[in-house]
Residue frames relative to the residue before (quaternion, step in Angstrom):
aa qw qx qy qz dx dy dz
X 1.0000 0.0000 0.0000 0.0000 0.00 0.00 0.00
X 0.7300 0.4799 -0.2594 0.4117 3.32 0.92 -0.75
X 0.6898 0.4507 -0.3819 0.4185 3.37 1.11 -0.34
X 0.5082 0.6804 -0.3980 0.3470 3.21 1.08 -0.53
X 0.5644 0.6349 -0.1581 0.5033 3.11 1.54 -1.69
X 0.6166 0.5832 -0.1733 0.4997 3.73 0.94 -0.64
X 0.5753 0.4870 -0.3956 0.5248 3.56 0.96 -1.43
X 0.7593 0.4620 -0.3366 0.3111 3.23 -0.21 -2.54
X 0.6711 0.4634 -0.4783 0.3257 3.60 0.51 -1.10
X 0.7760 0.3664 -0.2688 0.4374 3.39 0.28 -1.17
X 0.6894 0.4665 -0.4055 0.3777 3.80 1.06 0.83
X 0.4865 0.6272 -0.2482 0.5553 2.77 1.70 -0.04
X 0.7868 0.3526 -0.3235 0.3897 3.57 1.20 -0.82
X 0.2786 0.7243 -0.4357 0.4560 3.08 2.10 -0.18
X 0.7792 0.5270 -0.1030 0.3234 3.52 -0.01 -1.67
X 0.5947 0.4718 -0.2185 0.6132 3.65 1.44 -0.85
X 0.7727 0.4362 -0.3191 0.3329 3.19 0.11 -1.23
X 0.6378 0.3529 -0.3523 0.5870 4.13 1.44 -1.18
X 0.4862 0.5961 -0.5678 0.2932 3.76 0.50 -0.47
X 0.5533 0.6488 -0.2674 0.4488 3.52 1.02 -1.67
X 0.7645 0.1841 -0.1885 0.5884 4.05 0.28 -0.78
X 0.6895 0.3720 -0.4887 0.3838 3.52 0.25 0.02
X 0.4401 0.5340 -0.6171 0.3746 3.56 0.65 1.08
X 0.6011 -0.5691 0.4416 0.3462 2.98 -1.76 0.72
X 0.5344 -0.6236 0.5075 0.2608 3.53 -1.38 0.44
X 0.3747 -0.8176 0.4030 0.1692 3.51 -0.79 1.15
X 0.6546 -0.6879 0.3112 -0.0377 3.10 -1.03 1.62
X 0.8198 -0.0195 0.1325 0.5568 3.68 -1.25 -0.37
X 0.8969 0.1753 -0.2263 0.3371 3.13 -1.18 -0.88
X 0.5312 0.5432 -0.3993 0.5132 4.05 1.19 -0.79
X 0.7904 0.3448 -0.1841 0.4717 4.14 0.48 -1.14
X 0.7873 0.2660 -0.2889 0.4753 3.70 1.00 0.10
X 0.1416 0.7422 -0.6008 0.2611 3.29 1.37 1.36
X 0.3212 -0.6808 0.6221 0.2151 3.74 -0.71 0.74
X 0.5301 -0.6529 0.4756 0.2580 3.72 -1.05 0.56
X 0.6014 -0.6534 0.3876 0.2472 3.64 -0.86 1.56
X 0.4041 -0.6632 0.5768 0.2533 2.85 -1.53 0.91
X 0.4223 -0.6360 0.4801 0.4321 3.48 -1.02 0.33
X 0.4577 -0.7989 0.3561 0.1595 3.05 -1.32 0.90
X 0.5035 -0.7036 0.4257 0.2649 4.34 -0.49 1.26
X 0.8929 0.2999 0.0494 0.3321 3.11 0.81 -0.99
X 0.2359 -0.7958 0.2967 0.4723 3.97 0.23 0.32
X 0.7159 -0.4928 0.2536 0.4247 3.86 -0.94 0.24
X 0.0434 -0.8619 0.5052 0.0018 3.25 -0.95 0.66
X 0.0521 -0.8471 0.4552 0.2692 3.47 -0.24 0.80
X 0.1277 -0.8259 0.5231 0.1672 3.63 -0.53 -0.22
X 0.8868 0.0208 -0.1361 0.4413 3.49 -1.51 0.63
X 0.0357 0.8177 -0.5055 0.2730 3.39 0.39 1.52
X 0.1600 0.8354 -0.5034 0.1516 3.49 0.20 1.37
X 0.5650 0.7186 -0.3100 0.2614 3.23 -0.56 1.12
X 0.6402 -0.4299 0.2927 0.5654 3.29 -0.26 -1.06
X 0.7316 -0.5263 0.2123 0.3779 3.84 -0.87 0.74
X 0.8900 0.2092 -0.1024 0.3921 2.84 1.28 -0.94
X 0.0447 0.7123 -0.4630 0.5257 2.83 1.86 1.95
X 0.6507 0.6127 -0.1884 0.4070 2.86 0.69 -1.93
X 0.4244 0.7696 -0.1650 0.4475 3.15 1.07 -1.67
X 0.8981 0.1732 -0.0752 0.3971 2.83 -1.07 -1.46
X 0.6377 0.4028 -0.4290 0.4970 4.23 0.80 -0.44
X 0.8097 0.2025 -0.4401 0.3311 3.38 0.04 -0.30
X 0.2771 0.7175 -0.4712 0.4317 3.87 1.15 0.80
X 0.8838 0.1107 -0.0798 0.4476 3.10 0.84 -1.22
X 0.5827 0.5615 -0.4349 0.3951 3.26 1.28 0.71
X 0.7797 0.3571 -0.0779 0.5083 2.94 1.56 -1.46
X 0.3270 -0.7908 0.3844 0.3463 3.22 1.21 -0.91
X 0.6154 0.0279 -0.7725 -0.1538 1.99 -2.54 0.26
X 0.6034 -0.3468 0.3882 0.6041 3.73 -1.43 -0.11
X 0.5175 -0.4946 0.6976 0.0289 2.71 -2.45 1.23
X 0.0832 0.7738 -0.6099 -0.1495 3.61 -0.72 -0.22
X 0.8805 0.1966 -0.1251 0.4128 3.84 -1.41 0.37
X 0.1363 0.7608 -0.6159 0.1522 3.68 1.55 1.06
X 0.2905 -0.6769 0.6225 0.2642 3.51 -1.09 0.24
X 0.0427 -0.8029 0.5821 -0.1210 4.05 -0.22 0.99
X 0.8571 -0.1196 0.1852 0.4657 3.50 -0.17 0.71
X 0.6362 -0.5868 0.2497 0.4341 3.47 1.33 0.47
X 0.6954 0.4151 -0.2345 0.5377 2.94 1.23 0.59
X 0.3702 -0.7373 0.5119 0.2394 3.59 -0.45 1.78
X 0.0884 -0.6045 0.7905 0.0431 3.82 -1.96 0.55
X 0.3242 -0.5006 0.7781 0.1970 3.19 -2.00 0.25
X 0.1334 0.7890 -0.5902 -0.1064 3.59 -0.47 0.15
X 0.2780 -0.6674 0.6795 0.1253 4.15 -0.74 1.29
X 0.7023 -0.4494 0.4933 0.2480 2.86 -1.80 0.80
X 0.5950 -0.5071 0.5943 0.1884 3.55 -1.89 0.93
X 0.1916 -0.5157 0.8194 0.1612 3.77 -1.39 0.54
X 0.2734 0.6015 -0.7366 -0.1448 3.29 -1.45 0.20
X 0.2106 -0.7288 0.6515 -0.0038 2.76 -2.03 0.54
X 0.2971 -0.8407 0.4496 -0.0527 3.31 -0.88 1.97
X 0.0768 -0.7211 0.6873 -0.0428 3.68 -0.64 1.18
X 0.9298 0.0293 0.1621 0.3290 3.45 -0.33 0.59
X 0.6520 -0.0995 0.3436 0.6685 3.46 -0.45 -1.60
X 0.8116 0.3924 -0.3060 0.3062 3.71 0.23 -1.07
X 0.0125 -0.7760 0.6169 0.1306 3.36 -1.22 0.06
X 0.2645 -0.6721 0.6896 0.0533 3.27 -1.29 1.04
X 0.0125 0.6359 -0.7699 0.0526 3.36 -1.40 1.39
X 0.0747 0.7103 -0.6923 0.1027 3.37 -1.30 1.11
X 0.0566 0.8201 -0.5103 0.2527 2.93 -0.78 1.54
X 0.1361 -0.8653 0.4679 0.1176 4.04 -0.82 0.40
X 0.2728 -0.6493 0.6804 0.2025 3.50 -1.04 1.15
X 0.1049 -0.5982 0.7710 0.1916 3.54 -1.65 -0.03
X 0.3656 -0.6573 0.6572 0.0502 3.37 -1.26 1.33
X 0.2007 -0.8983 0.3888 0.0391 3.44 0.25 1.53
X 0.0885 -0.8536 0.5120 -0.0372 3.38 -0.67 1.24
X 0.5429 -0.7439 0.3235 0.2171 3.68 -0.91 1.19
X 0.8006 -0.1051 -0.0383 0.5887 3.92 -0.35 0.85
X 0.8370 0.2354 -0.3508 0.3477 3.41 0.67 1.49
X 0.6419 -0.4176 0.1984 0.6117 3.63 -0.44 0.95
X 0.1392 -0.8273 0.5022 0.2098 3.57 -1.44 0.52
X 0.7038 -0.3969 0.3084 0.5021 3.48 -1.35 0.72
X 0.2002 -0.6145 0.7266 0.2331 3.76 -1.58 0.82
X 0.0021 0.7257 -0.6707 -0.1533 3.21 -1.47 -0.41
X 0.1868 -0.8805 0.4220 -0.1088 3.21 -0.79 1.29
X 0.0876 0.8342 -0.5379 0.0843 3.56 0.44 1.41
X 0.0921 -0.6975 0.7085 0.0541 3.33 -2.18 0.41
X 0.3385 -0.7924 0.5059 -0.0408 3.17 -0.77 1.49
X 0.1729 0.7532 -0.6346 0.0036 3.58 -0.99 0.67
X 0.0270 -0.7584 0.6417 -0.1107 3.12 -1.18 1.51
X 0.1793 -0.6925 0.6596 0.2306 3.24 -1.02 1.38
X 0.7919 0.0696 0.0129 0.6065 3.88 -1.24 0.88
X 0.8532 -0.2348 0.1428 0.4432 3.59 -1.66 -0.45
X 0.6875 0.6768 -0.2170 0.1489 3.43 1.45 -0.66
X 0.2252 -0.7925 0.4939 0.2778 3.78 0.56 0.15
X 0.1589 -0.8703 0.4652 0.0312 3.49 -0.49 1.66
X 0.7284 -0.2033 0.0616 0.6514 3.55 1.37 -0.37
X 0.2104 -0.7027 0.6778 0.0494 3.57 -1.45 1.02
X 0.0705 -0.8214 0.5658 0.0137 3.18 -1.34 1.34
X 0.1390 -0.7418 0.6502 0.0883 3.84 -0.50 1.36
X 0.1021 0.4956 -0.8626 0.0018 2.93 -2.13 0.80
X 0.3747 -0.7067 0.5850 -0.1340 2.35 -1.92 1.73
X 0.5489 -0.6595 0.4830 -0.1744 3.51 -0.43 1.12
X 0.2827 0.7613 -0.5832 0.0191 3.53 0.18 0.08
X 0.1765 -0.8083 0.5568 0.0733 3.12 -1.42 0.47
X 0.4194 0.7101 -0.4044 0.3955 3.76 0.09 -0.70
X 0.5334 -0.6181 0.4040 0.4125 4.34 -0.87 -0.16
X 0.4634 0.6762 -0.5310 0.2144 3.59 0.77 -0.31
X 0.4976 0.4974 -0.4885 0.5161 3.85 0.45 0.24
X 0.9014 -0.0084 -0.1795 0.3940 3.53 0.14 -0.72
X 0.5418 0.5818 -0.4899 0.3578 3.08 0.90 0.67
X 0.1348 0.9083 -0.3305 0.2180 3.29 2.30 0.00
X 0.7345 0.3349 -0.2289 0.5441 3.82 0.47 -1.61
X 0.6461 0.6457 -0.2741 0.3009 3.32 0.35 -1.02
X 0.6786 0.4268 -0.2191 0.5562 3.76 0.48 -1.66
X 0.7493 0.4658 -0.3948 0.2563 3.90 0.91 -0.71
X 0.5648 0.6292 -0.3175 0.4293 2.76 1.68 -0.88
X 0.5390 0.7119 -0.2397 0.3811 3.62 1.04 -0.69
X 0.7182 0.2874 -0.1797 0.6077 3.38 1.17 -1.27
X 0.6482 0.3331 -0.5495 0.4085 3.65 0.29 0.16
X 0.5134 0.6053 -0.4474 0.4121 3.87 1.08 -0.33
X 0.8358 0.4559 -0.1741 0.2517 3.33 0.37 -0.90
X 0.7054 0.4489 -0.0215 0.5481 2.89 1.78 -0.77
X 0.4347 -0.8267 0.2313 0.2722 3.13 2.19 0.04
X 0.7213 -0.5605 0.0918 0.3964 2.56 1.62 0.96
X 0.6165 0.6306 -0.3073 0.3575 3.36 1.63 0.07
X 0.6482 0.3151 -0.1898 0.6667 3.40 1.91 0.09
X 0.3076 0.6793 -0.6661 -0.0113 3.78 -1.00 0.73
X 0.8332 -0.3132 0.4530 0.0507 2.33 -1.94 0.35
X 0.0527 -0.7544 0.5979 0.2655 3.66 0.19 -0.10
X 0.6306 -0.4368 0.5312 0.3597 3.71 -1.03 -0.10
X 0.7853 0.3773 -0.1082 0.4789 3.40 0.14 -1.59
X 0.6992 0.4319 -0.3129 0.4760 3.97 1.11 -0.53
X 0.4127 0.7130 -0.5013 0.2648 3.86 1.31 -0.52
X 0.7013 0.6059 -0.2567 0.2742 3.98 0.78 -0.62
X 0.7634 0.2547 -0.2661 0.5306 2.44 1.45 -1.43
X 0.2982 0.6661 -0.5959 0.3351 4.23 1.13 0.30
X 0.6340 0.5624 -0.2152 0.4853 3.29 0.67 -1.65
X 0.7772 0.3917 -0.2567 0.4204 3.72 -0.03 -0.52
X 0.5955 0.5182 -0.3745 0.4864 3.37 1.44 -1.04
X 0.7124 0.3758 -0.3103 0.5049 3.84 0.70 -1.12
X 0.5029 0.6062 -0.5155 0.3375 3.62 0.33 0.28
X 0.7317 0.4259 -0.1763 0.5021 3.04 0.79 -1.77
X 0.4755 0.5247 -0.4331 0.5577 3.97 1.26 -0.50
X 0.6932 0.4821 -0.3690 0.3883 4.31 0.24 -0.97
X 0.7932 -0.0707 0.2558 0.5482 3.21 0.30 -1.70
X 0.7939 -0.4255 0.3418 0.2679 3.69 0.07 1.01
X 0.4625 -0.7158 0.4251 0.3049 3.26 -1.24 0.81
X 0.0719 -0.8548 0.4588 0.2316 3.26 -0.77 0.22
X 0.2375 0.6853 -0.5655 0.3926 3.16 1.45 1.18
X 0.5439 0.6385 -0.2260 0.4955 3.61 1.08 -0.91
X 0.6614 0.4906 -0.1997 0.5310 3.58 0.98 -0.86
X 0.6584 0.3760 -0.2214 0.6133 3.68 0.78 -1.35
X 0.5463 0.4303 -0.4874 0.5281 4.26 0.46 -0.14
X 0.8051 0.3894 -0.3056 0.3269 3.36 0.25 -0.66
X 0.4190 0.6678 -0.3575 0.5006 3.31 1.43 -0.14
X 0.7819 0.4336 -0.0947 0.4378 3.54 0.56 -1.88
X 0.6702 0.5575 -0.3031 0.3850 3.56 1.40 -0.16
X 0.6113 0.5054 -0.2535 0.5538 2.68 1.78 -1.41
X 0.5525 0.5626 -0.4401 0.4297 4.12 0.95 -0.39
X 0.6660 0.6000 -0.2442 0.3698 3.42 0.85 -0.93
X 0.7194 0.3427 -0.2250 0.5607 3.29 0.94 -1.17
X 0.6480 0.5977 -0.3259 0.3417 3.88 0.78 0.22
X 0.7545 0.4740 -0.1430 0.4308 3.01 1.48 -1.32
X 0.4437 -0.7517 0.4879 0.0008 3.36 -1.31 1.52
């Protein structure tokens, strides 16, 4: 019993540890974070309506420090403090929630704000996925043509979005949740 116990562990850390580098490498908005302004003033949140850990999560990411395991809409986030950065009228807030999933890499999400004055001129998300459906990809297809004798597969390349489709069918998107997070940051930050 114990060796067995011994294999899985030491296949499991095998499996964690290349899972860990076989993620993709993060992109745009994470590498063209311009460098904070120092800040004049201390943080303030204001007009927080909602639930505590609404409340929560804006002044995480306005004021800081990171939050971890807010519950939003049934669905748990880490949310890290905002960089902004003032030129003038404009301001640029770029900042990232993670959309926290249990025993497996979790979902980043990567916004950038630009507001000229009170006015929010354009919001960019990059998403991140996390969770195993990349590499459990070959596998889960092979599965459905095994089981089904071959009269249903899987593609490879569609396992993610199957997986995502029955999520959002189980318990709701929580991309929808993390927008609403990044709007409500937007229309707050100064």
């Amino acid at each position: 019993m114990l060796k067995r116990f011994a294999v899985a562990l030491t296949f499991s850390s095998f499996f964690f540890s290349n899972a860990a580098l076989a993620l993709p490498q993060l992109e745009t908005i994470e590498q063209n974070r311009p460098p904070a302004a120092p800040q004049g003033k201390p943080c303030q949140v204001t007009s927080t309506t909602g639930s505590d850990s609404f409340a929560a999560a804006m002044k995480a990411a306005l004021c800081g420090p990171e939050r971890k395991k807010l519950k939003i809409f049934d669905h748990q986030f880490n949310v890290k403090p905002v960089e902004i950065t003032r030129t003038g009228n404009e301001i640029i807030i770029i900042g990232q929630i993670s959309h926290h999933l249990s025993l497996r890499p979790d979902d980043q999400v990567y916004y950038r704000i630009t507001k000229e004055g009170n006015t929010v001129k354009d919001i960019q998300v990059d998403i991140k996925r996390g969770g195993w459906a990349p590499l459990a990809a070959p596998i889960v297809s092979a599965l459905s043509a095994y089981v089904t004798g071959g009269s249903f597969t899987v593609p490879p390349n569609k396992v993610e979005e199957v997986g995502r489709s029955l999520g959002r069918a189980i318990d709701g998107s929580w991309e929808q949740a993390a927008q609403f997070l990044i709007v409500n940051i937007a229309l707050r930050a100064k």
